[in-house]
C-alpha positions as semicolon CSV with decimal commas, in nm:
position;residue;x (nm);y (nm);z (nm)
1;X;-2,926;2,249;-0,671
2;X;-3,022;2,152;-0,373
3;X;-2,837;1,927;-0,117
4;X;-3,071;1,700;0,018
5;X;-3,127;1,553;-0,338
6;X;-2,786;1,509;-0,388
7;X;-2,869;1,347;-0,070
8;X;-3,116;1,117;-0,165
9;X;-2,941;0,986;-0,464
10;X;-2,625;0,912;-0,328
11;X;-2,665;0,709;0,010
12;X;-2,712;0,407;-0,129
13;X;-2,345;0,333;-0,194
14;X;-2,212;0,490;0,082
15;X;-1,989;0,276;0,355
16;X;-1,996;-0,088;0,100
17;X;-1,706;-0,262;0,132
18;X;-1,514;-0,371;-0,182
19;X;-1,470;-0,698;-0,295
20;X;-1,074;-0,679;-0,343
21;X;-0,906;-0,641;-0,009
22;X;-0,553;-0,538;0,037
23;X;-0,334;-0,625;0,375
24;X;-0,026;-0,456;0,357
25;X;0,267;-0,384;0,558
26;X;0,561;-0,143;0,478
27;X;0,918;-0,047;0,642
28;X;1,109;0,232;0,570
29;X;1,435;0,332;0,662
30;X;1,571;0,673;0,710
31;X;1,773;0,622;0,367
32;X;1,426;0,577;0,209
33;X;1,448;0,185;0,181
34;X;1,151;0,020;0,140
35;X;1,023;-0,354;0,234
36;X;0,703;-0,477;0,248
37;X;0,433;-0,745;0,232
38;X;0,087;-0,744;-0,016
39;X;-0,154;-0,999;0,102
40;X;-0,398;-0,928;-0,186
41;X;-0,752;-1,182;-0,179
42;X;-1,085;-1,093;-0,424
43;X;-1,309;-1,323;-0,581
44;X;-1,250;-1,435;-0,996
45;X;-1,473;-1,224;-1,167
46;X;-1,471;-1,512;-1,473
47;X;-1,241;-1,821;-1,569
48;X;-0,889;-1,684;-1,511
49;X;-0,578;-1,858;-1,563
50;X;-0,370;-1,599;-1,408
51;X;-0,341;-1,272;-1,222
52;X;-0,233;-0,996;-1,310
53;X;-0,007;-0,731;-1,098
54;X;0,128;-0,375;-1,171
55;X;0,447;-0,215;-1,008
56;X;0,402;0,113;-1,126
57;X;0,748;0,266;-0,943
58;X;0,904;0,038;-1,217
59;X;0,849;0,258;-1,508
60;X;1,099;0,482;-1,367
61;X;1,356;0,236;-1,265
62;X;1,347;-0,108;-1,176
63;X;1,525;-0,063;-0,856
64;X;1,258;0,179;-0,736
65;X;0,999;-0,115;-0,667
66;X;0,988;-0,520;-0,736
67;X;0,923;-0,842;-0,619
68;X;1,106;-1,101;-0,419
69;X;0,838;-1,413;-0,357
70;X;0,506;-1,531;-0,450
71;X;0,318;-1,744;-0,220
72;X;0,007;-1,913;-0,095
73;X;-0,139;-2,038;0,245
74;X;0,249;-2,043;0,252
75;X;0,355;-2,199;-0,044
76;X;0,621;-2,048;-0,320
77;X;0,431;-1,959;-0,621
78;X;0,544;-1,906;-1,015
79;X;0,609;-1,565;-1,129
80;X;0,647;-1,403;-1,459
81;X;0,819;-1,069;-1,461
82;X;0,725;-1,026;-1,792
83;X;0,776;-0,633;-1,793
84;X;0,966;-0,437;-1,475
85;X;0,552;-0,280;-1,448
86;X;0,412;-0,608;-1,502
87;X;0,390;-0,904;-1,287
88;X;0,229;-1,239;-1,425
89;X;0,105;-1,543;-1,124
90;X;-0,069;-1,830;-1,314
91;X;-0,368;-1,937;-1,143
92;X;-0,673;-2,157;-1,224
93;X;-0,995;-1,968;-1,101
94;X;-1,350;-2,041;-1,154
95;X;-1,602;-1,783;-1,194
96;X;-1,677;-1,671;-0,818
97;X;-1,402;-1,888;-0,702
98;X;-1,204;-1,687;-0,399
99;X;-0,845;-1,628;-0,422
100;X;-0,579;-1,477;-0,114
101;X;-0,197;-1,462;-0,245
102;X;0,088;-1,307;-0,090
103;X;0,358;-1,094;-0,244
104;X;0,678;-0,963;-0,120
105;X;0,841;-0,689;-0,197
106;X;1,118;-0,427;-0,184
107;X;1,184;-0,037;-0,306
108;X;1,382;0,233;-0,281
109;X;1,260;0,593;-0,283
110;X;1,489;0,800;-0,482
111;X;1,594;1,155;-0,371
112;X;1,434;1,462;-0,491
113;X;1,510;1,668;-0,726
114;X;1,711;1,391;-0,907
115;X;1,386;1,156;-0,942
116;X;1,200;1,137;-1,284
117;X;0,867;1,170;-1,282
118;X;0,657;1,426;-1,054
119;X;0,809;1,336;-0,763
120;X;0,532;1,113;-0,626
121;X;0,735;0,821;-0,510
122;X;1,060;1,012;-0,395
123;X;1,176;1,154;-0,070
124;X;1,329;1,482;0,062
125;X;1,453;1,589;0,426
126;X;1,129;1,594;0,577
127;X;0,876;1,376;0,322
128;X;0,861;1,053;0,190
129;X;0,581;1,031;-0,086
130;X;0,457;0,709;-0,167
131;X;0,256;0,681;-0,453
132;X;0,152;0,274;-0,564
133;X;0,430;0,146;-0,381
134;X;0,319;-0,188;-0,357
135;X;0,181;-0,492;-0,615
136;X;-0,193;-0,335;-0,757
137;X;-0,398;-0,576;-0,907
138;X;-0,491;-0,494;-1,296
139;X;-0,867;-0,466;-1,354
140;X;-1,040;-0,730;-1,510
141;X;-1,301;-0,597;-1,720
142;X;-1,534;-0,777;-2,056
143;X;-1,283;-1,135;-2,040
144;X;-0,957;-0,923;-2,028
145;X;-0,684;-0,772;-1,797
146;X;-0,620;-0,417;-1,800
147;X;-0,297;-0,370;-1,888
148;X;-0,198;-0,024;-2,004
149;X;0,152;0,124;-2,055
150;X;0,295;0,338;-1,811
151;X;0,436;0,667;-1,934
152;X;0,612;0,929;-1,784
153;X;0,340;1,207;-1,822
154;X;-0,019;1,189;-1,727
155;X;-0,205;0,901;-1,497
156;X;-0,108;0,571;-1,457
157;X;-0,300;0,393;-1,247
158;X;-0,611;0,206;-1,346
159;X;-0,780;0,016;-1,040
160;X;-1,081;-0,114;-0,918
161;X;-1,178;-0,021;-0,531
162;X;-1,084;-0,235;-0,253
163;X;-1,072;-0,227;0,074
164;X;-0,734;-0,181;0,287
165;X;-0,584;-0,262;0,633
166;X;-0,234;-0,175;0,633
167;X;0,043;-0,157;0,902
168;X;0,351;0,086;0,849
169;X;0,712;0,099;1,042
170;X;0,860;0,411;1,047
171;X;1,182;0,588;1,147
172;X;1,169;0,772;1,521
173;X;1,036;1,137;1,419
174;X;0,812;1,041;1,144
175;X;0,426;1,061;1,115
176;X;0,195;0,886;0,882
177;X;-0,092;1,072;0,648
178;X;-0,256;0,815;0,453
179;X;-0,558;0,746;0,207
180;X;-0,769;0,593;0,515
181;X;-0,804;0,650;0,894
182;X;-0,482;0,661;1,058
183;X;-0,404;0,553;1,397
184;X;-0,077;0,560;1,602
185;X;0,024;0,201;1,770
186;X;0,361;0,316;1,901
187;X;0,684;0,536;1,803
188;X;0,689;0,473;1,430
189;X;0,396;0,256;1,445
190;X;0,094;0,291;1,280
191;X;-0,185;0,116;1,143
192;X;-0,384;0,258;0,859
193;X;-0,786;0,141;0,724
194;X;-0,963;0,214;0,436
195;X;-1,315;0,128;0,248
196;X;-1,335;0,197;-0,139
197;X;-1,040;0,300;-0,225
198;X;-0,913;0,315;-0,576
199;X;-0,507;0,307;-0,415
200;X;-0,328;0,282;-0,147
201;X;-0,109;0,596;-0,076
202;X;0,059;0,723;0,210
203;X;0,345;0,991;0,272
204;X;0,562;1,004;0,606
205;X;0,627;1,328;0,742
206;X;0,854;1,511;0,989
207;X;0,857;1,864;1,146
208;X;0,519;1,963;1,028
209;X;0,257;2,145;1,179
210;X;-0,114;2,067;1,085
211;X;-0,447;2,296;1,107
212;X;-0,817;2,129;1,030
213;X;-1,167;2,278;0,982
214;X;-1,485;2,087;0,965
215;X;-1,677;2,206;0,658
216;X;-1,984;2,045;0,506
217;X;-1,980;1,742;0,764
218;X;-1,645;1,698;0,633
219;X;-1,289;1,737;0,846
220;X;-1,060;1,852;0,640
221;X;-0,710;1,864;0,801
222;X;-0,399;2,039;0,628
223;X;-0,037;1,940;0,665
224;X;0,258;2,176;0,578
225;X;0,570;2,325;0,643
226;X;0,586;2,573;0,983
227;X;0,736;2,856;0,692
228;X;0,424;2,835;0,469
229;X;0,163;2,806;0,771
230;X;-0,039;3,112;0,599
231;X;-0,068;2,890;0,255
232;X;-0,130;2,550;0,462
233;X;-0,435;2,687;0,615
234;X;-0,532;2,868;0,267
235;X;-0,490;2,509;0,127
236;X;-0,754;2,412;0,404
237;X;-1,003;2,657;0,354
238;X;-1,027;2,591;-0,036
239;X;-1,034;2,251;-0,026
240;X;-1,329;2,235;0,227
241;X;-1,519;2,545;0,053
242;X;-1,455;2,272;-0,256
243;X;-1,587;2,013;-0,045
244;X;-1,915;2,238;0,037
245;X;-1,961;2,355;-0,324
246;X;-1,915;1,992;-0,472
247;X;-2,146;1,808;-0,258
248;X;-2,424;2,037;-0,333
249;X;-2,349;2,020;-0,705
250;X;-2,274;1,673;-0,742
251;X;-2,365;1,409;-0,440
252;X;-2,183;1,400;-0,049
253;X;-1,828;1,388;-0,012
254;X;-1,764;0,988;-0,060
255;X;-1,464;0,939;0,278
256;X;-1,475;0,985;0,637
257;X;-1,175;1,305;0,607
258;X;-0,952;1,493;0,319
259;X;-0,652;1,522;0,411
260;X;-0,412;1,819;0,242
261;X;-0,035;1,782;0,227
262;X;0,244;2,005;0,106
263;X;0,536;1,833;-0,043
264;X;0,804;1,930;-0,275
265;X;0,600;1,796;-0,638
266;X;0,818;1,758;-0,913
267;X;0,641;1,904;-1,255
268;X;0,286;1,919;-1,070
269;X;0,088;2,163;-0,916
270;X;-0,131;1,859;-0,740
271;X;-0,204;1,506;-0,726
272;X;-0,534;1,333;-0,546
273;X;-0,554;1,036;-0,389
274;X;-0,885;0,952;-0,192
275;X;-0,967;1,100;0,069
276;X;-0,590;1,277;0,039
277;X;-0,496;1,538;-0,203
278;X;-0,112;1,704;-0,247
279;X;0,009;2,027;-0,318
280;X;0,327;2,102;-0,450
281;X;0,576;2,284;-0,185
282;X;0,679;2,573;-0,482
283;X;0,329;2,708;-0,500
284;X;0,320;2,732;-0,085
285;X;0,653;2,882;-0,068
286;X;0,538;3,194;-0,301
287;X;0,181;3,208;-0,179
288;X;-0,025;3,454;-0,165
289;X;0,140;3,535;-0,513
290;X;-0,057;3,334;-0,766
291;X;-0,338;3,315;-0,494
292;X;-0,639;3,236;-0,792
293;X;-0,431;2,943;-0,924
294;X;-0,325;2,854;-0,618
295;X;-0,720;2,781;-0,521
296;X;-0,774;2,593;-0,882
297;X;-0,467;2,359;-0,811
298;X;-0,706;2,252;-0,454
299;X;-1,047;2,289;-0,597
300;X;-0,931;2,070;-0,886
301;X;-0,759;1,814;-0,708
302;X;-1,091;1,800;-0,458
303;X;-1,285;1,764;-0,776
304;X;-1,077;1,453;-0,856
305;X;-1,245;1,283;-0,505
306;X;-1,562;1,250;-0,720
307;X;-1,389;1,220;-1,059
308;X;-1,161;0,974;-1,007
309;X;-1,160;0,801;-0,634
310;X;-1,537;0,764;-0,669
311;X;-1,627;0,720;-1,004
312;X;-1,325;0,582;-1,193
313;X;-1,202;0,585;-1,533
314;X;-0,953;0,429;-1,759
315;X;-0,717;0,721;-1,685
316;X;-0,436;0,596;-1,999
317;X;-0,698;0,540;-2,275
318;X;-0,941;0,804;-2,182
319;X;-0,806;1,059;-1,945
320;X;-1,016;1,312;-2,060
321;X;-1,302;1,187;-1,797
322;X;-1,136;1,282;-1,521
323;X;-0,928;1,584;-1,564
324;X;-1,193;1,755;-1,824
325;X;-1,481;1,698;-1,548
326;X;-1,235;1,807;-1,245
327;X;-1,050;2,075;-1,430
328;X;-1,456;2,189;-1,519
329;X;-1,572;2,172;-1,170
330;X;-1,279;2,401;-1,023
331;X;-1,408;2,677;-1,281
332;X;-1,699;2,586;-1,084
333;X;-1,546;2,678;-0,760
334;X;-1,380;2,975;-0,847
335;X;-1,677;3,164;-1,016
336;X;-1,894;3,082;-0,703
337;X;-1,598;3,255;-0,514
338;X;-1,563;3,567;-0,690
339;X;-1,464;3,477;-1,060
340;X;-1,621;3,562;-1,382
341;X;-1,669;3,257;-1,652
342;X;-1,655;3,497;-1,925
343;X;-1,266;3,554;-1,833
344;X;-1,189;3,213;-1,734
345;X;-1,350;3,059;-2,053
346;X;-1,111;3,313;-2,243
347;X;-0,797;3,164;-2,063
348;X;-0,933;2,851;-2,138
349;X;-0,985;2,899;-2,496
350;X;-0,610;3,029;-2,521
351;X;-0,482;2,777;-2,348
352;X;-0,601;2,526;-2,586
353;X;-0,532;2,696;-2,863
354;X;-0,182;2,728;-2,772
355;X;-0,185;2,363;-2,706
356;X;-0,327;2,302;-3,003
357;X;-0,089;2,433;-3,206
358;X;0,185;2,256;-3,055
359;X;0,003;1,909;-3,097
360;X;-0,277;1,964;-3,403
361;X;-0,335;1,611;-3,428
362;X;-0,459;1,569;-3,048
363;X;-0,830;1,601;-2,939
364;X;-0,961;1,572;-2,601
365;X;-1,094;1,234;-2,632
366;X;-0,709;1,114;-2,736
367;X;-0,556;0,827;-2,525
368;X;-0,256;0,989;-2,332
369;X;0,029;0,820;-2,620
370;X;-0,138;1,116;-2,814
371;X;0,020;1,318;-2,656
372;X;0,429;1,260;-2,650
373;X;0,657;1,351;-2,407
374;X;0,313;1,527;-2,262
375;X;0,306;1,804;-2,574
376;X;-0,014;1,995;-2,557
377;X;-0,164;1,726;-2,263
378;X;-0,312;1,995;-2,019
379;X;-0,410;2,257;-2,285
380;X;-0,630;1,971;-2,472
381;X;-0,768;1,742;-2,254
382;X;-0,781;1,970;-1,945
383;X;-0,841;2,338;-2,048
384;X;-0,991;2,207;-2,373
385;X;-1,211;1,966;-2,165
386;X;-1,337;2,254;-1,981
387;X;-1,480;2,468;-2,265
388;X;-1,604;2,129;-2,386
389;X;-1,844;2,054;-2,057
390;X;-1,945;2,450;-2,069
391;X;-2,094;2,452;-2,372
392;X;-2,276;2,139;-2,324
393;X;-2,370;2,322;-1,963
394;X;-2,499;2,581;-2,206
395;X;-2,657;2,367;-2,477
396;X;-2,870;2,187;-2,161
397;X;-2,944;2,384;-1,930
398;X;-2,821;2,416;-1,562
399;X;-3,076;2,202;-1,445
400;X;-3,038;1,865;-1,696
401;X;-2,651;1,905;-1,684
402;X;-2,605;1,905;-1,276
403;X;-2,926;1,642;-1,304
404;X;-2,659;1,386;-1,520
405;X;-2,328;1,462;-1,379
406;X;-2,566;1,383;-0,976
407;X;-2,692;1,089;-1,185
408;X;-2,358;1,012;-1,314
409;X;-2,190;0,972;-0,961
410;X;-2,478;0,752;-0,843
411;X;-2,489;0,498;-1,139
412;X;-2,117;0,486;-1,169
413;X;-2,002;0,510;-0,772
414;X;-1,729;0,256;-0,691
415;X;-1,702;0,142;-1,100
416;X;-1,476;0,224;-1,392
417;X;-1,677;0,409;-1,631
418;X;-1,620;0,468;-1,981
419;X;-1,655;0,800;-2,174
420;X;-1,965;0,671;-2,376
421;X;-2,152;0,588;-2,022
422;X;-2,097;0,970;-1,968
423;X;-2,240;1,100;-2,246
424;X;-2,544;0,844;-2,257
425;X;-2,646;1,000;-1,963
426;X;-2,637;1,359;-2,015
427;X;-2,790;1,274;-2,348
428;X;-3,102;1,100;-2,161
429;X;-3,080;1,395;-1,964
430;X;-3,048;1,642;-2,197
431;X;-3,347;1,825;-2,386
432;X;-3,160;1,882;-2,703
433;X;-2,926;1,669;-2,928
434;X;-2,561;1,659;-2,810
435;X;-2,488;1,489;-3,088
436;X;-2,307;1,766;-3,299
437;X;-2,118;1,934;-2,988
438;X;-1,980;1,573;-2,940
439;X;-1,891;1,508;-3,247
440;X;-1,680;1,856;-3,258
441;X;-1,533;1,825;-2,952
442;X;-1,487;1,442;-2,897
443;X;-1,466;1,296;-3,265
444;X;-1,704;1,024;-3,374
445;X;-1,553;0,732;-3,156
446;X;-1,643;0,894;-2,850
447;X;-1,981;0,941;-2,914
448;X;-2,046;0,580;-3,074
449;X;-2,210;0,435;-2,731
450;X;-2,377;0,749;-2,678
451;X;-2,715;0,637;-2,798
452;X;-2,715;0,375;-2,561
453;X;-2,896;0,403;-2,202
454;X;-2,644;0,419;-1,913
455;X;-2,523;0,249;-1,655
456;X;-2,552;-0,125;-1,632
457;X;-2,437;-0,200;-1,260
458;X;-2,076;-0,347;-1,405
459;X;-1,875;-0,352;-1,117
């Protein structure tokens, strides 16, 4: 695989804007009090008589996020709070008619370790994690809104890109790392901008040090605790070896910077955001014990910046596309640094066996309510993903499988795909059937739209 091919295929989406564009502002206190302003504009993408808003903080408690007004070019709007996730504006739009409206809101940031959830919209002594802390706007996608439930295990979040200029307030003491460029206005001032970016995030930070390494064209900077400097700049140097490796395989790394920050995770390993990935403060405290899953938690949440920020999914109703291809691509990066696939498709294996028993029912094409309260989630669609995209790897070739996951990115950059887009492509690609593999592994729904050429330039 060559770079300059991945190259070649790649820069035509490169630095486009979005359509949706976000201007936000946010104020935190010390107490972790949140207050803050979403001035949220886009274009109807058909007839619409309403928007549609998600407030995902909500599904843990209503107090942790919601809305106080609803307004345009200044005047109060109606609101629907139909669910504490769920916020409802009727509108009239026209197909390609432009719309700007402007939400307030407040939040509160609960206190780790008390917080449900994995601890991605909490805060601790020296971090405040904010995960979709503000009104996202629900995809709308073939004359519907995307509205999926929000449970307390898995992905959420199911967003088209947009572009973001945002303005935070900060406590004295406190630095900003965002999904964007940063830039520092003033003490506790900071503005924040962003192309293409499928969320908003942004965690404030105190007494940390930071280390960064250019690698691949590509600054990655790390952010952790003084204690754990040895795993912060560990963190650094797999991510940007990921960064190397994945841009060769697959097409260039899609943001101007990755950013890597330790903070106390809750039930995760890591999270991604783009162009921002996190790693849970446990796994740096014990490093260098654990130090090969240590580098998959990185090289998998670096995998997510293609699978995921760039090429999106429905992460609720198919969140096999994601985690499958990312958990797949840090196998990737750990055989080209020193690992042996034979062993690692034997964990694998295990794992999903294991998982399977525990959940028989699940497969790895399974909608995330397959999966309750989470039982056998990463052992099936993760670990069972994995073994999934080897053997097709195997059943292809090298060549034709790299060939569709390069053409993949391309056709799909900036979109929500679907799983049947996927495997239309490595099909076209592909010099055998995948039929019968799919149908194993996937189930016969998956594969329905498989037949079909793709890619059709939905945005």
């Amino acid at each position: 695989m060559r770079l300059w091919l991945s190259l070649l295929l790649c820069l035509p989406f490169l630095g486009c804007g979005a359509e949706l564009h976000y201007r936000l502002e946010f104020s935190l206190t010390q107490a972790g009090a949140v207050r803050g302003e979403a001035v949220v504009s886009g274009v109807a993408e058909g007839p619409l008589s309403e928007l549609v808003f998600r407030l995902y903080p909500a599904a843990l408690d209503p107090t942790y996020l919601w809305i106080t007004e609803v307004s345009q070019t200044g005047q109060p709007l109606a609101w629907d709070q139909v669910h504490p996730t769920t916020l409802v504006v009727p509108m009239e739009l026209r197909a390609g008619q432009t719309f700007s409206v402007r939400l307030q809101f407040q939040g509160q940031l609960p206190p780790l370790p008390a917080t449900a959830g994995y601890g991605i919209y909490a805060r601790s002594p020296q971090a405040m994690v904010l995960a979709q802390a503000y009104p996202v706007l629900a995809p709308w996608e073939e004359g519907e809104w995307w509205v999926r439930p929000v449970l307390r295990w898995g992905d959420a979040l199911v967003a088209e890109v947009a572009d973001y200029t945002v303005q935070v307030q900060l406590p004295p003491g406190w630095e900003v790392v965002a999904t964007g460029v940063e830039e520092k206005l003033g003490p506790g001032e900071f503005s924040v901008r962003g192309e293409n970016l499928r969320e908003f995030f942004f965690v404030a930070l105190r007494g940390y040090q930071t280390a960064s390494q250019t690698w691949g064209g590509v600054e990655v900077e790390s952010w952790f605790l003084p204690s754990h400097r040895e795993a912060g700049k560990a963190a650094a140097r797999i991510s940007g070896q990921a960064v190397v490796l994945y841009q060769e395989l697959f097409c260039p790394y899609p943001f101007p910077e990755l950013e890597v920050v330790e903070v106390p995770l809750k039930d995760a390993a890591g999270v991604e955001y783009p162009g921002l990935i996190l790693g849970g403060e446990s796994y740096y405290a014990r490093y260098p014990e654990g130090e090969e899953f240590f580098a998959e938690i990185f090289a998998h949440e670096v995998a997510h910046q293609w699978w995921y920020a760039l090429v999106g999914n429905d992460q609720v109703q198919e969140p096999w596309l994601d985690e499958a291809l990312a958990t797949y691509s840090s196998g990737c990066y750990l055989v080209a640094h020193g690992g042996d696939w034979e062993e690692l498709i034997q964990w694998w294996e295990l794992a999903y066996e294991r998982a399977s028993q525990h959940n028989p029912e699940a497969m790895i094409s399974d909608p995330l309510e397959k999966f309750p309260a989470g039982i056998g989630y990463g052992g099936i669609v993760y670990r069972g993903g994995a073994v999934f995209f080897h053997e097709l790897r195997q059943l292809m070739g090298d060549e034709p499988f790299f060939r569709a996951l390069r053409r993949y990115a391309e056709t799909y950059a900036w979109q929500l795909a679907r799983g049947e887009d996927l495997l239309a492509i490595l099909q076209e690609e592909s010099p055998v059937s995948l039929r019968e593999l799919c149908l194993t592994w996937l189930g016969e729904g998956s594969y329905a739209g498989a037949g079909t050429k793709g890619g059709d330039g939905r945005r």
